[in-house]
N, C-alpha and C positions, 0 to 999 in steps of 0.2 A: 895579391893573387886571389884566383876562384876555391871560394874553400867549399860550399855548399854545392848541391848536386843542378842546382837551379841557375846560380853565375857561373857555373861552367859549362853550363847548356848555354846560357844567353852568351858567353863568351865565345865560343865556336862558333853561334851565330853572327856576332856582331864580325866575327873576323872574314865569314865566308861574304859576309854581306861587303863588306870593305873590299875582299878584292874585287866584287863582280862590278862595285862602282869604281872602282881605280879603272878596271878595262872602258867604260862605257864614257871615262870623262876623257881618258885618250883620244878614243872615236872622234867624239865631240870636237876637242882641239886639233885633229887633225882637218876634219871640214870645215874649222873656222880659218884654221892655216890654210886650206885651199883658196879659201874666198881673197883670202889676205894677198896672197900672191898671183891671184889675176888680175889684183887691183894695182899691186907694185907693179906689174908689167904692165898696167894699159889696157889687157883685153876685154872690153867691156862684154863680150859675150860670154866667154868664159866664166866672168864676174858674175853674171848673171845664174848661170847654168849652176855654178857652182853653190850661189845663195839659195837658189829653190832647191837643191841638193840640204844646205844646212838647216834651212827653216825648220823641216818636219824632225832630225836628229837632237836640235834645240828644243823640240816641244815633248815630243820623248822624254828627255830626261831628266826634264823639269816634271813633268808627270809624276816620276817614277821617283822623284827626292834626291836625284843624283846633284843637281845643281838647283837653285832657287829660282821661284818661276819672273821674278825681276830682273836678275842675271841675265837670264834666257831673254827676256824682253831686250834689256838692254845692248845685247850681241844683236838682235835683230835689229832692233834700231839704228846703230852704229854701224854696221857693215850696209842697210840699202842706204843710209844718206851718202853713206863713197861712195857707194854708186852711183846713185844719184847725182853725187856732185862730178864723177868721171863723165856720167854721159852727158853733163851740161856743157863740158868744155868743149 
């Protein structure tokens, strides 16, 4: 536990910081989950709308330490090659 007046400070801190990234990585998975599921149905336009939707939410929050900015590459990568491989078909 925080005994000094200094880890009790950085405690409060670290906890208010925890939850503002718990909200922001939700965000996150839900616009990945969007992309996900216009590619489970086939709508290649959707799929699209929805990835220029995710792109800039992924560079966000990799900015900002919520997620690692590899991570964030790698959702971008993996989500346009289904694309890409839906609108090749």
């Amino acid at each position: 536990m925080a005994n000094t007046p200094q880890s009790r400070k950085r405690a409060r801190q670290n906890e208010k910081r925890r939850q503002l990234k718990a909200g922001q990585r939700a965000m996150t998975r839900t616009y990945v989950k969007k992309v996900q599921s216009a590619l489970a149905t086939g709508d290649i336009d959707t799929a699209r709308a929805a990835y220029a939707a995710v792109v800039p939410v992924l560079d966000r929050v990799a900015d900002k330490g919520v997620i690692h900015k590899n991570k964030a590459a790698r959702y971008k990568s993996r989500l346009n090659a289904r694309i890409k491989a839906l609108a090749g078909n």
